[in-house]
PQR file with spaces between the fields and no chain letter, atoms N, CA, C, O and H, PARSE charges and radii, in Angstrom:
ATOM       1  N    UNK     1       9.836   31.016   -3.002 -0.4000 1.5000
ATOM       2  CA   UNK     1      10.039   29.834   -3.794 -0.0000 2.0000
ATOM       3  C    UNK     1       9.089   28.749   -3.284  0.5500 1.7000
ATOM       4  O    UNK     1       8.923   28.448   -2.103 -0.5500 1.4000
ATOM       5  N    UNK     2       8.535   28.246   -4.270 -0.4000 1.5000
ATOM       6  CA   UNK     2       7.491   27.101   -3.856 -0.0000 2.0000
ATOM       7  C    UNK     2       8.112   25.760   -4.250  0.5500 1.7000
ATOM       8  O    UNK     2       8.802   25.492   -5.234 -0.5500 1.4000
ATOM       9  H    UNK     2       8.670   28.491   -5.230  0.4000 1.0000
ATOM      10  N    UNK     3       7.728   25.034   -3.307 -0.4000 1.5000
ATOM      11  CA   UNK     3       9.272   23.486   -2.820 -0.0000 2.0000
ATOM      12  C    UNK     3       7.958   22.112   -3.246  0.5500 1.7000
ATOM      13  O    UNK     3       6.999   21.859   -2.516 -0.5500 1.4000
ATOM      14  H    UNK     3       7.168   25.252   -2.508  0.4000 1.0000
ATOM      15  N    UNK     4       8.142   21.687   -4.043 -0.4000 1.5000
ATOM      16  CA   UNK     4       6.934   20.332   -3.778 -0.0000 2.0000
ATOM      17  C    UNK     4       8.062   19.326   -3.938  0.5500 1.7000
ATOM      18  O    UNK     4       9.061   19.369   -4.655 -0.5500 1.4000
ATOM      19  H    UNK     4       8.921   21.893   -4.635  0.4000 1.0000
ATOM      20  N    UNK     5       7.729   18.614   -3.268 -0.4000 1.5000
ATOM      21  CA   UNK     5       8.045   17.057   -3.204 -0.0000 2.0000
ATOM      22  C    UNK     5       7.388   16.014   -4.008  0.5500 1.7000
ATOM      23  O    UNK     5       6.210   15.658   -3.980 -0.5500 1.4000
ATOM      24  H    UNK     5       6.918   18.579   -2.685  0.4000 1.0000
ATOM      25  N    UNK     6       8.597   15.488   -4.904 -0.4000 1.5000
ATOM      26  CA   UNK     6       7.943   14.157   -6.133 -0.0000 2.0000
ATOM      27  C    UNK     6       8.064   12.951   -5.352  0.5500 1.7000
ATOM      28  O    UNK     6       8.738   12.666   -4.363 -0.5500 1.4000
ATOM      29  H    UNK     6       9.554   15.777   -4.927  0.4000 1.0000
ATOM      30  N    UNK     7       7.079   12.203   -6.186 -0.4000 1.5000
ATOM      31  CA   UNK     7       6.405   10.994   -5.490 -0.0000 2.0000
ATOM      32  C    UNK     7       7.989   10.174   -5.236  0.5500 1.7000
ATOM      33  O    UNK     7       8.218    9.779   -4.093 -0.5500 1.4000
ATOM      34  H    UNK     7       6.531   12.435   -6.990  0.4000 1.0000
ATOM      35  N    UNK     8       8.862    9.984   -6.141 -0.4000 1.5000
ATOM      36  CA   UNK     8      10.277    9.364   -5.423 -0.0000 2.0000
ATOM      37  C    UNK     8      11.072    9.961   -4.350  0.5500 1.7000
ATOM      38  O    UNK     8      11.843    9.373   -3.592 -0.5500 1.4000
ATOM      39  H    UNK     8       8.675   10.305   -7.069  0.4000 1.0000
ATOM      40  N    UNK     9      10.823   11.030   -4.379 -0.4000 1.5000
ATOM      41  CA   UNK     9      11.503   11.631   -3.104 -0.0000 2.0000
ATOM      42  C    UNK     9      10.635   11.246   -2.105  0.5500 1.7000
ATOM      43  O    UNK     9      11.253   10.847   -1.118 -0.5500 1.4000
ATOM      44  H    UNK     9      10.196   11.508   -4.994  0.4000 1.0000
ATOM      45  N    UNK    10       9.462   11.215   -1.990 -0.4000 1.5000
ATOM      46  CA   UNK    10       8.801   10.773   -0.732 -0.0000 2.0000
ATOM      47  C    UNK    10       8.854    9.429   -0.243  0.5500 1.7000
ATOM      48  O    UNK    10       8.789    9.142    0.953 -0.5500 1.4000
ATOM      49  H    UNK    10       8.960   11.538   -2.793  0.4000 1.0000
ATOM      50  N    UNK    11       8.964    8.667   -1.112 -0.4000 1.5000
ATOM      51  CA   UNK    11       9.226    7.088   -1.424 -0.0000 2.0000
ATOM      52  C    UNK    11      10.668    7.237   -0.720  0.5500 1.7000
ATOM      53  O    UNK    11      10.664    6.537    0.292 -0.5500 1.4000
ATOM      54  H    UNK    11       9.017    8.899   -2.083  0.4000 1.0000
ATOM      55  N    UNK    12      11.775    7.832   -0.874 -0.4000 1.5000
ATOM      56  CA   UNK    12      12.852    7.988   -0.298 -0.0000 2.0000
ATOM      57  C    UNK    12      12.681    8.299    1.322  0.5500 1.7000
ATOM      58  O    UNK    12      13.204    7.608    2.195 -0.5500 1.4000
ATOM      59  H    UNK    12      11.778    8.401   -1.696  0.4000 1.0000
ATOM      60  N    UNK    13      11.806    9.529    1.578 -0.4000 1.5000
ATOM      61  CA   UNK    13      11.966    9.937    2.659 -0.0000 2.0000
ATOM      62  C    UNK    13      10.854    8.807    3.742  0.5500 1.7000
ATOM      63  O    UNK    13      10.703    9.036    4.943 -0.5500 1.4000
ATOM      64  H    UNK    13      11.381   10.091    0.868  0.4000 1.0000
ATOM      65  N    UNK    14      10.375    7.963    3.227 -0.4000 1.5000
ATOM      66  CA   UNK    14       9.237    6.956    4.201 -0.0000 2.0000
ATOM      67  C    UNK    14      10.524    5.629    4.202  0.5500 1.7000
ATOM      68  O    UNK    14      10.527    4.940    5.222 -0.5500 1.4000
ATOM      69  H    UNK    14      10.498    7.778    2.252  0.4000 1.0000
ATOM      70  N    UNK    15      11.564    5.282    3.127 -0.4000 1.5000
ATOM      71  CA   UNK    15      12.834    4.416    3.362 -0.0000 2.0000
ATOM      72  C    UNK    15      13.232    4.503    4.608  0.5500 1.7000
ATOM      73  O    UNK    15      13.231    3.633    5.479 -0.5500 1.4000
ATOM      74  H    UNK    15      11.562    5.842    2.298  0.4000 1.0000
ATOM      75  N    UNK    16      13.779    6.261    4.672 -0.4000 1.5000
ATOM      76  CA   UNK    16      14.912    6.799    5.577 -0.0000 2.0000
ATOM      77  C    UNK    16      14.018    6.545    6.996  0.5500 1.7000
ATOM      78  O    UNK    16      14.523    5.882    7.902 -0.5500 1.4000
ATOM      79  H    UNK    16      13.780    6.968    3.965  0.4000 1.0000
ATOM      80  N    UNK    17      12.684    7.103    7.128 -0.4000 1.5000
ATOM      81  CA   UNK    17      12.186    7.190    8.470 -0.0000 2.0000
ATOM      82  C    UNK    17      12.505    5.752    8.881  0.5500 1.7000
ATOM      83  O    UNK    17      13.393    5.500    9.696 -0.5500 1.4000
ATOM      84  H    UNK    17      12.274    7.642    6.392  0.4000 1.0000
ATOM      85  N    UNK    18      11.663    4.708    8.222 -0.4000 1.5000
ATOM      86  CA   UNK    18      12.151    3.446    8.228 -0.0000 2.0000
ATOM      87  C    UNK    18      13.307    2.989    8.692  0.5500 1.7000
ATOM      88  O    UNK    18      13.400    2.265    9.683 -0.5500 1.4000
ATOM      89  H    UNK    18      10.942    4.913    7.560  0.4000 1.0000
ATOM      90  N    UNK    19      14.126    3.332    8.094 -0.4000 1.5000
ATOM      91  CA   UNK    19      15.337    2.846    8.345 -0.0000 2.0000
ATOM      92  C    UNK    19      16.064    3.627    9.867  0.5500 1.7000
ATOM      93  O    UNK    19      16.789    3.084   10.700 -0.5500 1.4000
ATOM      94  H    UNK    19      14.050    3.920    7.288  0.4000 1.0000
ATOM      95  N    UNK    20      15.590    4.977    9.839 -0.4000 1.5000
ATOM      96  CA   UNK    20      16.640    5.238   10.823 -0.0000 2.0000
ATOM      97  C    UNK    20      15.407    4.794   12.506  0.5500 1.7000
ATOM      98  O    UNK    20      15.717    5.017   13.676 -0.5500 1.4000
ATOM      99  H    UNK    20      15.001    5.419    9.162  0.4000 1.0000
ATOM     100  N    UNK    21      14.118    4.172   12.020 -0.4000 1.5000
ATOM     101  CA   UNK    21      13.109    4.162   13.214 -0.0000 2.0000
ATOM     102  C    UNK    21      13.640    2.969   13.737  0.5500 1.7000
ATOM     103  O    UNK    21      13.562    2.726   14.942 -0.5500 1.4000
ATOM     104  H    UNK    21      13.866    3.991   11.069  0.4000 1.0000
ATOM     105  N    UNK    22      14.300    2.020   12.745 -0.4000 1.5000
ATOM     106  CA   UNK    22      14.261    0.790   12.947 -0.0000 2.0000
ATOM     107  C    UNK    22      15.975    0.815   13.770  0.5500 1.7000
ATOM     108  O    UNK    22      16.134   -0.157   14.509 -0.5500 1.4000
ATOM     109  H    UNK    22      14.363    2.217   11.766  0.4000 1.0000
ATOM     110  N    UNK    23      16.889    1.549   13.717 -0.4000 1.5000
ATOM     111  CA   UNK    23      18.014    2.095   14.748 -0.0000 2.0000
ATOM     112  C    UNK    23      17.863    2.215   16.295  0.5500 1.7000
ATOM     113  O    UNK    23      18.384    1.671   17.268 -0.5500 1.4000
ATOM     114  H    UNK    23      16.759    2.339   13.117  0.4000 1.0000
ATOM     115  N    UNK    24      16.750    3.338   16.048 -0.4000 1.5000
ATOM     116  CA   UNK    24      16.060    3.588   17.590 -0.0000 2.0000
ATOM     117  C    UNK    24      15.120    4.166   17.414  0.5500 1.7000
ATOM     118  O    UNK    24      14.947    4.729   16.334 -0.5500 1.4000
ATOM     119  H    UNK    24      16.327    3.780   15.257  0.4000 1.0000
ATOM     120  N    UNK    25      13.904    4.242   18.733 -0.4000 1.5000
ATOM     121  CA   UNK    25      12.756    4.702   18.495 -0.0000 2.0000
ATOM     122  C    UNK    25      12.858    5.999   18.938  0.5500 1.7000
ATOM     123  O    UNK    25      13.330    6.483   19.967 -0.5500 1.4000
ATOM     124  H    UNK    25      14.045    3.785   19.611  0.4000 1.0000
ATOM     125  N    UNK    26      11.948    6.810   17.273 -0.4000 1.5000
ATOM     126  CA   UNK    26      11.886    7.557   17.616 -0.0000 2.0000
ATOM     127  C    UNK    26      13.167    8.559   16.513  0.5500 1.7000
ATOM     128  O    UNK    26      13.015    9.697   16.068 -0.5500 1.4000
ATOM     129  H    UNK    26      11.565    6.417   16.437  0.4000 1.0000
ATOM     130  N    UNK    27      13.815    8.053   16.418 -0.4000 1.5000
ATOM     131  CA   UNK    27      14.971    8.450   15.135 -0.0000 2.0000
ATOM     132  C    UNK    27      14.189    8.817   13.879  0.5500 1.7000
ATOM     133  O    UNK    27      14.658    9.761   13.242 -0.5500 1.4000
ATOM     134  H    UNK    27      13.938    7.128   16.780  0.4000 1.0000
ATOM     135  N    UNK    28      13.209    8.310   13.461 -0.4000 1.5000
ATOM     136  CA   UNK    28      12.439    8.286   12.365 -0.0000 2.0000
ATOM     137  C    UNK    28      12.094    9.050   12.373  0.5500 1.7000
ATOM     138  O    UNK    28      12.213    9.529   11.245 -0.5500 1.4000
ATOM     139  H    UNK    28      12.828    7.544   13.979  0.4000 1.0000
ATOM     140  N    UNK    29      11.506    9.842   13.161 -0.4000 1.5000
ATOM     141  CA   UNK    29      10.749   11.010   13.350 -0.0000 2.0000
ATOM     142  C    UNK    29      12.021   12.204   13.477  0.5500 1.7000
ATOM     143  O    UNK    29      12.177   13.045   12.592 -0.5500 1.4000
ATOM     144  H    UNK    29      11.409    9.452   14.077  0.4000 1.0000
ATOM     145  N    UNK    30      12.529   12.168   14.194 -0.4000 1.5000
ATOM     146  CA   UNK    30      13.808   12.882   14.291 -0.0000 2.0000
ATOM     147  C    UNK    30      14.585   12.988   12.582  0.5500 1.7000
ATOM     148  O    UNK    30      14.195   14.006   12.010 -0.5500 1.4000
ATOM     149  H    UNK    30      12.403   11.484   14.913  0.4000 1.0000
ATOM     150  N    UNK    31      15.074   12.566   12.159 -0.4000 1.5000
ATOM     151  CA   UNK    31      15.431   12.251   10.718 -0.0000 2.0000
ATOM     152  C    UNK    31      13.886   13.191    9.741  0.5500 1.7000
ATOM     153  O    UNK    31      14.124   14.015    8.858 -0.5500 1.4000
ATOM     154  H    UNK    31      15.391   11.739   12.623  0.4000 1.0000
ATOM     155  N    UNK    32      12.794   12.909   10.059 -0.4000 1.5000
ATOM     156  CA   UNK    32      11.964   13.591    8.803 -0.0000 2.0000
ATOM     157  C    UNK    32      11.796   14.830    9.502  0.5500 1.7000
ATOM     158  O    UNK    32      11.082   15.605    8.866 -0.5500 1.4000
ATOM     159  H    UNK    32      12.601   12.239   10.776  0.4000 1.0000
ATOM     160  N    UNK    33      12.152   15.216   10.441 -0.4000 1.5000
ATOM     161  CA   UNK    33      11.825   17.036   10.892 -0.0000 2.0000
ATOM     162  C    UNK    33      13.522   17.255   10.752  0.5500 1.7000
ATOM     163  O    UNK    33      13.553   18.463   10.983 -0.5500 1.4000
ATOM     164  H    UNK    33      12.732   14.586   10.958  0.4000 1.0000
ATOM     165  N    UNK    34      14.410   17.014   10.610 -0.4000 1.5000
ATOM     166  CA   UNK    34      15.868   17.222   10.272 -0.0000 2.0000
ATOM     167  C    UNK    34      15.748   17.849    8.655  0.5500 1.7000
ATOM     168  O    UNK    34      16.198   18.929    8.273 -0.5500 1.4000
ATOM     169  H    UNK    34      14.385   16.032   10.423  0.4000 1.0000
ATOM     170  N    UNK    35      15.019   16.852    7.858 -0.4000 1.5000
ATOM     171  CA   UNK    35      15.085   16.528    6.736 -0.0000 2.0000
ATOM     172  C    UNK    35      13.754   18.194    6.146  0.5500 1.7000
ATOM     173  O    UNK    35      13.903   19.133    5.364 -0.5500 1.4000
ATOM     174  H    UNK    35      14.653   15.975    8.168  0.4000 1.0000
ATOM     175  N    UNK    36      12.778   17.813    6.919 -0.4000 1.5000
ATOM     176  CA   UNK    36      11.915   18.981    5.939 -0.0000 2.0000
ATOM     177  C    UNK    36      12.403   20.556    6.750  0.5500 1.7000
ATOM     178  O    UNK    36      12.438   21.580    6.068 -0.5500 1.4000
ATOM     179  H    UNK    36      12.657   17.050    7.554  0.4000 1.0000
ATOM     180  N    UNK    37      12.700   20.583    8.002 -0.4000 1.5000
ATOM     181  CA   UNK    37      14.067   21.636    8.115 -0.0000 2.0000
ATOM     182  C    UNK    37      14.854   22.283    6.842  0.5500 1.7000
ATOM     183  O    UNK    37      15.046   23.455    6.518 -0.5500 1.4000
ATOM     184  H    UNK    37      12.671   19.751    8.556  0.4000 1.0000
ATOM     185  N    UNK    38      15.171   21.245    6.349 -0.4000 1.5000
ATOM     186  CA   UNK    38      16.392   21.573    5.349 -0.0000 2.0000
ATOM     187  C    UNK    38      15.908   21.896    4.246  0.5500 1.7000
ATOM     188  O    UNK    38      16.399   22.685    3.438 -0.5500 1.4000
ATOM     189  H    UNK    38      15.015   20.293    6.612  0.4000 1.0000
ATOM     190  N    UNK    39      14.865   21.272    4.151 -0.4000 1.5000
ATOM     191  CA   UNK    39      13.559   22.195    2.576 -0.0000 2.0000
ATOM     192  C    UNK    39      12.888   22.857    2.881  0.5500 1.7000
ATOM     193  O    UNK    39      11.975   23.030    2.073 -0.5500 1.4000
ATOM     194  H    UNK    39      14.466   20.632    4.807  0.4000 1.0000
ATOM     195  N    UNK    40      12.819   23.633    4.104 -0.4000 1.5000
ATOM     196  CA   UNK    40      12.275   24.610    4.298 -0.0000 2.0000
ATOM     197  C    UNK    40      13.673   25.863    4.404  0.5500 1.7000
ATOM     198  O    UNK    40      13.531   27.067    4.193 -0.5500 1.4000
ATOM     199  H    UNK    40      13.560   23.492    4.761  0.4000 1.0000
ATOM     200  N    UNK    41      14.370   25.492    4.606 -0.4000 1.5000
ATOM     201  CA   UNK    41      15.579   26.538    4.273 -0.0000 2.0000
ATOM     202  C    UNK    41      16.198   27.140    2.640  0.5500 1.7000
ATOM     203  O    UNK    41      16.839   28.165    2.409 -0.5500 1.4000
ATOM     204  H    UNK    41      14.486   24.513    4.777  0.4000 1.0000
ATOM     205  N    UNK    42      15.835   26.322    1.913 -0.4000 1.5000
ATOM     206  CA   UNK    42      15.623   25.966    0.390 -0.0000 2.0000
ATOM     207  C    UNK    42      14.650   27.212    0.264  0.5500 1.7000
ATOM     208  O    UNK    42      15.398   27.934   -0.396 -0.5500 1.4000
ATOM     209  H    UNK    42      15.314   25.489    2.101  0.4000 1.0000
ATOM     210  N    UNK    43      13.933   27.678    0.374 -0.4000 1.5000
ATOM     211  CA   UNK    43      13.230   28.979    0.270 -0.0000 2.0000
ATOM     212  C    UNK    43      14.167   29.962    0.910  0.5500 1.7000
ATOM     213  O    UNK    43      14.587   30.740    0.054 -0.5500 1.4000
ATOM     214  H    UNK    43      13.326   27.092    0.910  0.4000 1.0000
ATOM     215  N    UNK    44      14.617   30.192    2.037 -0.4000 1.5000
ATOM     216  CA   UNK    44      15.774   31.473    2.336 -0.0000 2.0000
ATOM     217  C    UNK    44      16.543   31.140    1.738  0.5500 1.7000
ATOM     218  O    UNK    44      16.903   32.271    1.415 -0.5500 1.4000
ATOM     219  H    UNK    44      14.275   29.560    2.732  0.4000 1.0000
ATOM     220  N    UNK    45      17.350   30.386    1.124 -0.4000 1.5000
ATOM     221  CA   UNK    45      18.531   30.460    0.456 -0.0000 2.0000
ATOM     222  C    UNK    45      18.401   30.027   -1.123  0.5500 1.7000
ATOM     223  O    UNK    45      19.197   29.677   -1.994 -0.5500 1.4000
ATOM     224  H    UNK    45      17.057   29.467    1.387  0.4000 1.0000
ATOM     225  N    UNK    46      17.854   30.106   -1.091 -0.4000 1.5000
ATOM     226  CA   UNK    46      17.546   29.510   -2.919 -0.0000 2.0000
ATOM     227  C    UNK    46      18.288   29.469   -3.589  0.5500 1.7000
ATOM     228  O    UNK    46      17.531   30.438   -3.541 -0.5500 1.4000
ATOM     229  H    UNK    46      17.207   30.390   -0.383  0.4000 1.0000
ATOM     230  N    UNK    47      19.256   29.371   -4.431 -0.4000 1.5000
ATOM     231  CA   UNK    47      20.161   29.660   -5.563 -0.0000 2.0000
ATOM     232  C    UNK    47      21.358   29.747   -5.500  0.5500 1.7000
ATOM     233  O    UNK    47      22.141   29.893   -6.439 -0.5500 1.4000
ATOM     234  H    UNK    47      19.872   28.583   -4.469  0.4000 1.0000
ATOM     235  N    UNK    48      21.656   29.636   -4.035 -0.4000 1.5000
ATOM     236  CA   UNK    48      23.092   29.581   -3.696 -0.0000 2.0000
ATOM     237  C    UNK    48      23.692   28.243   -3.740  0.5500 1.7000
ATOM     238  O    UNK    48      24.846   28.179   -3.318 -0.5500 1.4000
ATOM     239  H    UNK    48      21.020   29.517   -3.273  0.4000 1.0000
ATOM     240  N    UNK    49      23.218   27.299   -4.109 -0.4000 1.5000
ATOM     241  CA   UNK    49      23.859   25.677   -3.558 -0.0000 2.0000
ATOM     242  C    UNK    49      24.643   25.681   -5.221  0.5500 1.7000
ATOM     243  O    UNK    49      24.668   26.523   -6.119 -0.5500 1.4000
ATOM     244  H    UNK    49      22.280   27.351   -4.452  0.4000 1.0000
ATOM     245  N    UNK    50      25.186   24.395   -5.086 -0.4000 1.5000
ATOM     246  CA   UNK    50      26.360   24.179   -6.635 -0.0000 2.0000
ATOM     247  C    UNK    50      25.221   23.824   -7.227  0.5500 1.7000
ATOM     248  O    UNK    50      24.390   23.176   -6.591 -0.5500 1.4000
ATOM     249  H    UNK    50      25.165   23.711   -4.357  0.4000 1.0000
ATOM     250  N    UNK    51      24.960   24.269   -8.812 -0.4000 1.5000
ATOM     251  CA   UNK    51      24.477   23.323   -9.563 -0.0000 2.0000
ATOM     252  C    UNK    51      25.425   21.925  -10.531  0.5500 1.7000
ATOM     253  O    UNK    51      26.265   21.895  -11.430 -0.5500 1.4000
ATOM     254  H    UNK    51      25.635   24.795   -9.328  0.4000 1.0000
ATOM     255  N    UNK    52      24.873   21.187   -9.914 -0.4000 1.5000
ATOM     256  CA   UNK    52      25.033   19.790   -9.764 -0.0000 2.0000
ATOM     257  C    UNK    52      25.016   18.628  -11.351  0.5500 1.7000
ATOM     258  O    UNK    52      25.747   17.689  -11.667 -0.5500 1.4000
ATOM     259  H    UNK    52      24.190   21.212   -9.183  0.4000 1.0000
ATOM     260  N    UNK    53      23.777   19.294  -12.062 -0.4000 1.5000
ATOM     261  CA   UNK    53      23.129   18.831  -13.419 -0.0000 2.0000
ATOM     262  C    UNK    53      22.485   19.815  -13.800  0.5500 1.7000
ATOM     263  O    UNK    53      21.692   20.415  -13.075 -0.5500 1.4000
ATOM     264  H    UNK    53      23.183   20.057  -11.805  0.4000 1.0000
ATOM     265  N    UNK    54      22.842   20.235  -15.476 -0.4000 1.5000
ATOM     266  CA   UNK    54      21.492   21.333  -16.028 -0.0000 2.0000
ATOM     267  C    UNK    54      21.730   21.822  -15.058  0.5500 1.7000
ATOM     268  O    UNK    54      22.786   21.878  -14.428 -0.5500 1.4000
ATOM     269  H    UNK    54      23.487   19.747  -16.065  0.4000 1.0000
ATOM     270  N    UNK    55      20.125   22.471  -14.736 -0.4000 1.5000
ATOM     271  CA   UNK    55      19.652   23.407  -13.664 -0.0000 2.0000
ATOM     272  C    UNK    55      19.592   23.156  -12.184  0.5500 1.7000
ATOM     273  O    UNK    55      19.077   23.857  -11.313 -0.5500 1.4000
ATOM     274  H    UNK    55      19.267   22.425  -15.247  0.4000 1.0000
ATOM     275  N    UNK    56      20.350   21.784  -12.058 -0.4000 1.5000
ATOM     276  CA   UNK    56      19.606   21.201  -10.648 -0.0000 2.0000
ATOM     277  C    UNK    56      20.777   21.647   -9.365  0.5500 1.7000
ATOM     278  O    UNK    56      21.945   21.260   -9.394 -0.5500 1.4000
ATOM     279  H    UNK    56      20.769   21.214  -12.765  0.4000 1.0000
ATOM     280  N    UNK    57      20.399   22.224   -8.643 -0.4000 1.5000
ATOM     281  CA   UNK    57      20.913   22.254   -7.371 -0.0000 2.0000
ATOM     282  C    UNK    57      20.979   21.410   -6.553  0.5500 1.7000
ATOM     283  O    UNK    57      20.123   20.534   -6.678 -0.5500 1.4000
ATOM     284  H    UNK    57      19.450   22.538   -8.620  0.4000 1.0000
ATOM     285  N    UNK    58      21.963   21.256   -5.376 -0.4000 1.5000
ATOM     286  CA   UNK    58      21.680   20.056   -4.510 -0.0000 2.0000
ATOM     287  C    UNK    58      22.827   20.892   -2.931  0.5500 1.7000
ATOM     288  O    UNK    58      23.924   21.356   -2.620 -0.5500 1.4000
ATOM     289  H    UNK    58      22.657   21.968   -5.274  0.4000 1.0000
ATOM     290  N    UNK    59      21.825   20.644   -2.590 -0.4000 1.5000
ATOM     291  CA   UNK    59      21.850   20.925   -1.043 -0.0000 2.0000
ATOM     292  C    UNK    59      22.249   19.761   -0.064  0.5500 1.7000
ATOM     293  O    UNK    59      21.282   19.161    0.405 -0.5500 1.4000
ATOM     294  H    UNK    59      20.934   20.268   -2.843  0.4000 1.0000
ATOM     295  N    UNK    60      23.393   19.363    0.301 -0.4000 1.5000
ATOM     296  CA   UNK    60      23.645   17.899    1.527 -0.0000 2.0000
ATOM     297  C    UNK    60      22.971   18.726    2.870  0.5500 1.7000
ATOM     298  O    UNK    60      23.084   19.870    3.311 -0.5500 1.4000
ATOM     299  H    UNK    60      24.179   19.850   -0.080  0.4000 1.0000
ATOM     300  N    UNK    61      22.014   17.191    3.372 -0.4000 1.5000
ATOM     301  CA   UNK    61      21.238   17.943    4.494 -0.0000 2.0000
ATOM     302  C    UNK    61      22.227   18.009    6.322  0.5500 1.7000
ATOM     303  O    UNK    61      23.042   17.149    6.656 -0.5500 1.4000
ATOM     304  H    UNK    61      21.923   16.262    3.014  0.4000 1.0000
ATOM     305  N    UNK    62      21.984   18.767    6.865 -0.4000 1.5000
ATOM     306  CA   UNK    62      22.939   19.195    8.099 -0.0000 2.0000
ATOM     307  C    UNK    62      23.581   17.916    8.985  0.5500 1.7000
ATOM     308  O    UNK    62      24.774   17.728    9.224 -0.5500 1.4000
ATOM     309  H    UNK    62      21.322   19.466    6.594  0.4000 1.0000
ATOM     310  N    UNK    63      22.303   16.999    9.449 -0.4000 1.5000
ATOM     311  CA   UNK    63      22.548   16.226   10.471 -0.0000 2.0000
ATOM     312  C    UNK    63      22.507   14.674    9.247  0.5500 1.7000
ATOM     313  O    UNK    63      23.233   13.765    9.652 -0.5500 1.4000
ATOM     314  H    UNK    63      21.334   17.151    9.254  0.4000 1.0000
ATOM     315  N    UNK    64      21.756   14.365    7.894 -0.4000 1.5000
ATOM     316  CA   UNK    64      21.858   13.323    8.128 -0.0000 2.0000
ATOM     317  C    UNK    64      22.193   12.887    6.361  0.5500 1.7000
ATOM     318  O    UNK    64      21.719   13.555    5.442 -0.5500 1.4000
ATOM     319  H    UNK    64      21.167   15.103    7.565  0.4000 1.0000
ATOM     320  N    UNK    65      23.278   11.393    6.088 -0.4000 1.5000
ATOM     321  CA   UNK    65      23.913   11.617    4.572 -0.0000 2.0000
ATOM     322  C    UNK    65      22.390   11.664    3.829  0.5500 1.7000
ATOM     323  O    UNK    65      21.554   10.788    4.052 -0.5500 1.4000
ATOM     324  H    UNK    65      23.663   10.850    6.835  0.4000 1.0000
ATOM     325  N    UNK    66      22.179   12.636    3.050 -0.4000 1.5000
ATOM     326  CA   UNK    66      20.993   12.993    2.506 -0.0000 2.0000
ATOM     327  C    UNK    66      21.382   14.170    1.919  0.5500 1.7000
ATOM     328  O    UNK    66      21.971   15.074    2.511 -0.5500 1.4000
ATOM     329  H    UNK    66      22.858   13.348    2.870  0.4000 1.0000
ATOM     330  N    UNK    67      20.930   14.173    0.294 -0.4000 1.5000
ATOM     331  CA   UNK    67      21.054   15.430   -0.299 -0.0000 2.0000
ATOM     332  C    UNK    67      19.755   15.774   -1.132  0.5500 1.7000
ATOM     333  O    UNK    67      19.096   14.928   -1.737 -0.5500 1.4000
ATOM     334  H    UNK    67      20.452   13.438   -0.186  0.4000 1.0000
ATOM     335  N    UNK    68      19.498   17.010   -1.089 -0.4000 1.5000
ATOM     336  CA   UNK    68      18.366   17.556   -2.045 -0.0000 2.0000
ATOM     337  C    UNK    68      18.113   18.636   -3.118  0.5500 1.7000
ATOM     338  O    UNK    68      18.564   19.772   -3.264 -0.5500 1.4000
ATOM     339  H    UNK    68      20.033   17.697   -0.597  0.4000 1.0000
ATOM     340  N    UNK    69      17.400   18.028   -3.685 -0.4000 1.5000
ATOM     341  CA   UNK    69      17.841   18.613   -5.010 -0.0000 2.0000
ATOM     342  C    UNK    69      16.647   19.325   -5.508  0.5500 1.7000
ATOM     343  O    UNK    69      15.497   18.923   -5.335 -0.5500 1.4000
ATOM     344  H    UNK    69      17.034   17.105   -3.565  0.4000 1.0000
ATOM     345  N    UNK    70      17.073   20.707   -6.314 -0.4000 1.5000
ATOM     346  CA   UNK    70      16.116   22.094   -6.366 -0.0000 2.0000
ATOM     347  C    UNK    70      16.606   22.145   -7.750  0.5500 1.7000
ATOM     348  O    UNK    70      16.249   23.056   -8.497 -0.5500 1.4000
ATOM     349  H    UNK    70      18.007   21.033   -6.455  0.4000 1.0000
């Protein structure tokens, strides 16, 4: 399965680094390897999450409130 990321989701995920860098240093970074972790698992598991809307799946990510959607 091939995973791309839309320009609002990235816009989301430069928020979150933001936000969780500005917590503690170094969280930011921690938070976006948490986060593309979890879309990289989105290829082994593909098709198993609830669909959510139509066709859309959504995956809540492990460590942080964040969900993604396939």
């Amino acid at each position: 399965m091939k995973i791309q990321i839309i320009g609002q989701a990235e816009d989301d995920l430069v928020d979150g680094y933001n936000f969780y860098d500005a917590q503690a240093p170094g969280l930011g970074t921690y938070f976006l390897n948490c986060i593309y972790s979890d879309i990289e698992s989105l290829a082994l598991y593909a098709g198993i999450h609830r669909v959510v809307h139509k066709n859309y799946r959504r995956m809540l990510s492990e460590r942080f409130p964040f969900a993604i959607y396939s």
